[in-house]
C-alpha positions as CSV (number, residue, x, y, z in Angstrom):
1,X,134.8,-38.3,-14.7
2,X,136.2,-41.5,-16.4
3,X,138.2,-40.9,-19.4
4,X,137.9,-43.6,-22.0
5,X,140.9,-43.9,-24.6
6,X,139.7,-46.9,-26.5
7,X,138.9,-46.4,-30.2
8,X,136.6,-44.3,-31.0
9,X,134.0,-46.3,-33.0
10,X,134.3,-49.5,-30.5
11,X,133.5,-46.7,-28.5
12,X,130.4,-45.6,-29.9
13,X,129.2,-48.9,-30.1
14,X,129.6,-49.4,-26.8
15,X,127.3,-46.3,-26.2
16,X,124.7,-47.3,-28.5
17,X,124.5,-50.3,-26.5
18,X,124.7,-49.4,-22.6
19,X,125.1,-45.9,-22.4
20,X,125.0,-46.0,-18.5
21,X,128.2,-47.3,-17.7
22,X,130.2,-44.4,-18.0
23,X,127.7,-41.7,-17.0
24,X,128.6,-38.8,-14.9
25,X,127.3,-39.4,-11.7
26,X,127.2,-35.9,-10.0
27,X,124.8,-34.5,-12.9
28,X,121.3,-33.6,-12.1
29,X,118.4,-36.0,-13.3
30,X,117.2,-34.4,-16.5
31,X,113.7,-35.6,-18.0
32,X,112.2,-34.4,-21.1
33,X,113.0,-33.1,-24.7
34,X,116.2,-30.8,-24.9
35,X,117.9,-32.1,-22.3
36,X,115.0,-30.8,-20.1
37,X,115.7,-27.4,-20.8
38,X,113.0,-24.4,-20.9
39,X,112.8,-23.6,-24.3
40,X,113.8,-20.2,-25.4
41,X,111.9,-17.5,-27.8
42,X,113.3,-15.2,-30.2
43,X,115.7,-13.7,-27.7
44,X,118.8,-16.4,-27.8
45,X,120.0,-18.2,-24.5
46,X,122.6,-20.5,-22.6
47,X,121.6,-23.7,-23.8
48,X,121.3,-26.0,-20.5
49,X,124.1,-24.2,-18.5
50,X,126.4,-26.3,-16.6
51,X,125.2,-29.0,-17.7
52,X,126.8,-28.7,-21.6
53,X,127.4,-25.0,-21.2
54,X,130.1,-24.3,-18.8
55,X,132.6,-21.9,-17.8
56,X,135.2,-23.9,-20.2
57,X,135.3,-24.4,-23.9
58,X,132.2,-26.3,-25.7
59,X,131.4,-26.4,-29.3
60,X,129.3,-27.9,-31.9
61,X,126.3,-29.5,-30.4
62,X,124.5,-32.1,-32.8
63,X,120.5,-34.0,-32.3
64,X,120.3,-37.0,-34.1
65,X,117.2,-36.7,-36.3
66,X,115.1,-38.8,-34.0
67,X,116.4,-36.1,-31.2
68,X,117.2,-39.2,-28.9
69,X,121.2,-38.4,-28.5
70,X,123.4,-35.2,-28.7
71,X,126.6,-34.7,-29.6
72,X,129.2,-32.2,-28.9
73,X,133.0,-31.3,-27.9
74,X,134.3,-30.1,-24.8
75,X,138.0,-28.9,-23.7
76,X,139.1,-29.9,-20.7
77,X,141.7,-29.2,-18.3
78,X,142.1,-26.4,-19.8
79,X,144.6,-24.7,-17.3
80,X,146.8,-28.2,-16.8
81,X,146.5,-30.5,-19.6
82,X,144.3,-29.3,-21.8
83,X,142.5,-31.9,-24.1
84,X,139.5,-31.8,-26.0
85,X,136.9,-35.0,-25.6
86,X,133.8,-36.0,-27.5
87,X,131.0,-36.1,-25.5
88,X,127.3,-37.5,-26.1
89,X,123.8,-37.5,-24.0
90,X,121.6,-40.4,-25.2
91,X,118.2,-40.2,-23.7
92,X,116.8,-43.3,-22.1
93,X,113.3,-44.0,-20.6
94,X,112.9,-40.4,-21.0
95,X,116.0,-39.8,-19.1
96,X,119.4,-38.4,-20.6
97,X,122.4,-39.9,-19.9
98,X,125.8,-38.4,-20.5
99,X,129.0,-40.7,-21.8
100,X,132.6,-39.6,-23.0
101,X,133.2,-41.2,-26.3
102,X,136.7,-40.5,-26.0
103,X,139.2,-38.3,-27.8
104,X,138.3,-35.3,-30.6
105,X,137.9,-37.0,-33.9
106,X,136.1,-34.2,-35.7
107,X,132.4,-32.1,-35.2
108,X,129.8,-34.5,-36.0
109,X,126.5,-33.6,-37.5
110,X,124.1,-36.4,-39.0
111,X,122.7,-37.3,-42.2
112,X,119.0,-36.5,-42.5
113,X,117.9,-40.2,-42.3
114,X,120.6,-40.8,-39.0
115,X,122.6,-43.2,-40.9
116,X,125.3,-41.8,-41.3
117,X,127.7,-39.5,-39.2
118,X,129.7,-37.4,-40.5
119,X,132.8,-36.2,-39.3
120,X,134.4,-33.7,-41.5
121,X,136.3,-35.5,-44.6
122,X,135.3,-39.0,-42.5
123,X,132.3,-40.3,-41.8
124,X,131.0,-43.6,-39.7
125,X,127.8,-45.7,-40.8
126,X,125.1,-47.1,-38.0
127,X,125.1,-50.6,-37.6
128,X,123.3,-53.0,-35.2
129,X,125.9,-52.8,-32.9
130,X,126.4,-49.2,-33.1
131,X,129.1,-46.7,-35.4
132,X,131.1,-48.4,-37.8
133,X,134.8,-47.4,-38.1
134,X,135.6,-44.0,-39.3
135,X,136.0,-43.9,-43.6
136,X,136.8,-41.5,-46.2
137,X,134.7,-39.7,-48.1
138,X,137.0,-40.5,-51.4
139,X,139.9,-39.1,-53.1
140,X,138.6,-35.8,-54.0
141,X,137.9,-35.1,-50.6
142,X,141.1,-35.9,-48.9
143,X,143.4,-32.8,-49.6
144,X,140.6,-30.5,-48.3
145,X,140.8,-29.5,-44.8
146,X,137.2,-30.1,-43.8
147,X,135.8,-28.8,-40.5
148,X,132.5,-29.1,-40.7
149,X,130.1,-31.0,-43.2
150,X,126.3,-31.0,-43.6
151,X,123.9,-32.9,-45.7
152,X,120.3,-32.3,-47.3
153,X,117.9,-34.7,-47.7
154,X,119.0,-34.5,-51.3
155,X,122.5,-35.9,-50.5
156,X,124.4,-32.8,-51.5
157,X,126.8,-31.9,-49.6
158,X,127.9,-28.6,-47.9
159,X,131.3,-28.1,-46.0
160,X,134.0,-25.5,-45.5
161,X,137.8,-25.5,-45.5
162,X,140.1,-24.4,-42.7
163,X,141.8,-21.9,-44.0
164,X,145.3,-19.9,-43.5
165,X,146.1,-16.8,-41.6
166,X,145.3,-14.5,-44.3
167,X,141.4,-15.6,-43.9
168,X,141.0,-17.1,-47.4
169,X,138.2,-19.9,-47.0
170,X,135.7,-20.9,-49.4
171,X,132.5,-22.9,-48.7
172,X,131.8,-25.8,-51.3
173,X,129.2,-28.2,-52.3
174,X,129.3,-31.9,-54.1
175,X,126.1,-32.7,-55.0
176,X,124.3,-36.2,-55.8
177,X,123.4,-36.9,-59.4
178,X,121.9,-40.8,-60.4
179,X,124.0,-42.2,-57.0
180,X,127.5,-40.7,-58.0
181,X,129.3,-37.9,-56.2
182,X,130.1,-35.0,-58.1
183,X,133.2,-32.8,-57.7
184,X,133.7,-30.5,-54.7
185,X,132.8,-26.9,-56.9
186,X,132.8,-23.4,-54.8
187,X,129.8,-21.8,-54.1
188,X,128.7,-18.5,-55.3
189,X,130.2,-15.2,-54.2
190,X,127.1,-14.1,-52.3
191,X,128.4,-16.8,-49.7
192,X,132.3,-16.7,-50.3
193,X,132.7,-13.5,-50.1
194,X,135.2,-11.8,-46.9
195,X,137.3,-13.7,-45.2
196,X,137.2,-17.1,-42.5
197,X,133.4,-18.4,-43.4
198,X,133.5,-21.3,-42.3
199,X,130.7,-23.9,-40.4
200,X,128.0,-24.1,-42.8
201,X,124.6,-25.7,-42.1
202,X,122.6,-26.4,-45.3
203,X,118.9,-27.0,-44.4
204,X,117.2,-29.8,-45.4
205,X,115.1,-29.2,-48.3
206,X,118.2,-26.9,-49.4
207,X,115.8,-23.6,-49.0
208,X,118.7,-21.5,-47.3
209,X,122.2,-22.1,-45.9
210,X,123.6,-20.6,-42.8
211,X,127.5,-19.7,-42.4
212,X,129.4,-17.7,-40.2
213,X,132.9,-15.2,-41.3
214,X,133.9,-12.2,-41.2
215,X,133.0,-9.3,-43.1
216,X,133.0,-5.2,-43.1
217,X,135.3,-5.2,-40.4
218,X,139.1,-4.8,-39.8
219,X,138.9,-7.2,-36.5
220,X,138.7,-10.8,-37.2
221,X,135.0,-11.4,-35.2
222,X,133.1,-14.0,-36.5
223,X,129.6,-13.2,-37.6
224,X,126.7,-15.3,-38.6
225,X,124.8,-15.1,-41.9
226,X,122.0,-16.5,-44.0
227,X,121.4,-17.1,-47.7
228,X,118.1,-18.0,-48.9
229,X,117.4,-20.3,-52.3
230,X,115.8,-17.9,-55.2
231,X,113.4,-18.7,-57.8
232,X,115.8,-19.8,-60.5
233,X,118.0,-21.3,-58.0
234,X,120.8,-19.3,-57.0
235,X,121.3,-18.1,-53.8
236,X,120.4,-15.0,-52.7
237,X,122.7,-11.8,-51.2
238,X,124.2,-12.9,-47.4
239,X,121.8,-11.6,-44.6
240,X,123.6,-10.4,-41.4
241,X,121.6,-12.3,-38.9
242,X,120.7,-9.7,-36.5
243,X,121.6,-8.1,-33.0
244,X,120.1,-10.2,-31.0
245,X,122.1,-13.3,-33.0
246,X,125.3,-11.0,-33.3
247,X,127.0,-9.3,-31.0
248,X,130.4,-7.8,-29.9
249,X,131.7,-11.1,-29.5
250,X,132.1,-14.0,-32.3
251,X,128.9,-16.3,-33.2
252,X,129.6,-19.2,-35.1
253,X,129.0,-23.3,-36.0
254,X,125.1,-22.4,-36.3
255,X,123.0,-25.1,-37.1
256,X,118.8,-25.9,-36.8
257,X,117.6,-29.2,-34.6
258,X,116.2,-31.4,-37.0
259,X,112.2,-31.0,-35.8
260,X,112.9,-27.4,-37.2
261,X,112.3,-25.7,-34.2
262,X,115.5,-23.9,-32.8
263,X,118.8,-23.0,-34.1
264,X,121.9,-23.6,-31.9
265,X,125.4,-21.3,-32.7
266,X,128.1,-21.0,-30.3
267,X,129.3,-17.6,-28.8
268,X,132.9,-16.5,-27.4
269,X,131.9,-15.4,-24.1
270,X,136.1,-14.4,-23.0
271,X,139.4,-16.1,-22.7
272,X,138.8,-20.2,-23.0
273,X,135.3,-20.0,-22.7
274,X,132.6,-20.3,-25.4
275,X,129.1,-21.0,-24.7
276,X,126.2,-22.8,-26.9
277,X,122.8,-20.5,-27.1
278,X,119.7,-21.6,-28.6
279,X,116.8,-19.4,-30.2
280,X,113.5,-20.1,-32.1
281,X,114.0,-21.0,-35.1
282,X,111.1,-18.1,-36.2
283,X,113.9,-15.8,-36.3
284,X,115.1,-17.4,-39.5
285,X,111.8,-17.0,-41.0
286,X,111.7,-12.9,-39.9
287,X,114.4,-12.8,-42.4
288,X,113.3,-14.5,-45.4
289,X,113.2,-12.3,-48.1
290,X,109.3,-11.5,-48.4
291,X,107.9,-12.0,-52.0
């Protein structure tokens, strides 16, 4: 596989216009929505194995909202020289083709409208000739460690902080109000409550949040959970997501393709590697809180 050290937003604007030049050759000819995949029911599974699931470490896949390129990170060389790349699949004449951005620079995830990619505490604008170059979200951003942030169609937005040894993370939001951004202010203790949440995915009409952390138990396993909006706005007690969603292992970096129709998380399957499974999204609605 070529690797492509250039920077990374001449990069992507390179991809957004020929996407083909740096494709892996040896992958299979995939056709059709998801990569080509089967789709899954309400029992999760590998999401395209060996293709983007491998017996290495991958992590935090992203759809752009017209689900015409995906974006995720990879480690490779794990054994020798061990680097992690960003890595996207455009899909062309119904046909995906895979390209290596280049070097880590942060887990994507889109705005609702595409415009934007964000990129933790950065964040790169489209443009005719494809990604702008990587800016700041402002000043009251910069001191938090961000890992991952997500946006609702409202413009608030959702993110975590990496947090110390001792697990203490909290999970914040800055909403939107008359075009300014308001200040970063914690969420409520039914989400920041135990230790290491992190990953959040806010959904686009703001209805519920998903987050994974760890809670109830004395080893540090990562869990996922739900929150779902109430009536008078506040968020409702953390929902466990289940057995078939959590398991013996750590779930994490959840997140629902942007027709609505699955949710993606990653699992630790043993030592250097972690998997991405995918699930219909139904199993979110099983555990709405009925009225």
């Amino acid at each position: 596989m070529i690797r492509i050290c250039t920077p990374v937003a001449l990069l992507l604007s390179v991809v957004m216009m020929s996407s083909g030049s740096h494709s892996h050759d040896k992958l299979p000819v995939l056709e059709g929505p998801y990569l080509g995949q089967k789709t899954p029911g309400l029992t999760p599974e590998v999401f395209a194995p060996g293709i983007v699931s491998t017996t290495g470490w991958e992590y935090g896949v992203a759809f752009t909202p017209d689900m015409k390129e995906i974006y995720f990170i990879r480690e490779v060389n794990a054994k020798t020289d061990p680097k992690q790349e960003f890595v996207v699949y455009q899909n062309k004449d119904n046909r995906w083709v895979e390209t290596v951005v280049g070097p880590r620079v942060g887990q994507p995830t889109f705005s609702p409208d595409g415009q934007t990619m964000h990129l933790g505490k950065r964040y790169m604008e489209r443009t005719e000739a494809g990604w702008s170059e990587r800016k700041s979200l402002g000043s009251a951003f910069e001191e938090i460690r961000i890992m991952r942030l997500t946006v609702s169609t409202k413009g608030t937005y959702f993110f975590d902080e990496a947090g110390s040894n001792d697990g203490k993370s909290v999970l914040r939001y800055s909403q939107l109000v008359d075009g300014k951004r308001g200040a970063p202010t914690a969420l409520s203790k039914e989400i920041n409550t135990g230790k290491y949440n992190a990953h959040p995915f806010i959904a686009p009409d703001e209805s519920y949040i998903i987050w994974d952390g760890q809670r109830g138990s004395a080893v540090r396993n990562a869990d996922l959970f739900i929150s779902f909006k109430q009536n008078d706005g506040a968020w409702g007690e953390a929902i466990k997501m289940g057995d078939t969603i959590n398991t013996g292992a750590s779930e994490f970096a959840a997140s629902v393709t942007p027709d609505g129709k699955y949710l993606f998380f990653n699992r630790n399957m043993g030592p250097d590697n972690t998997d991405t499974f995918w699930v219909d999204a139904q199993i979110i609605e099983d555990l709405r809180p009925k009225p």
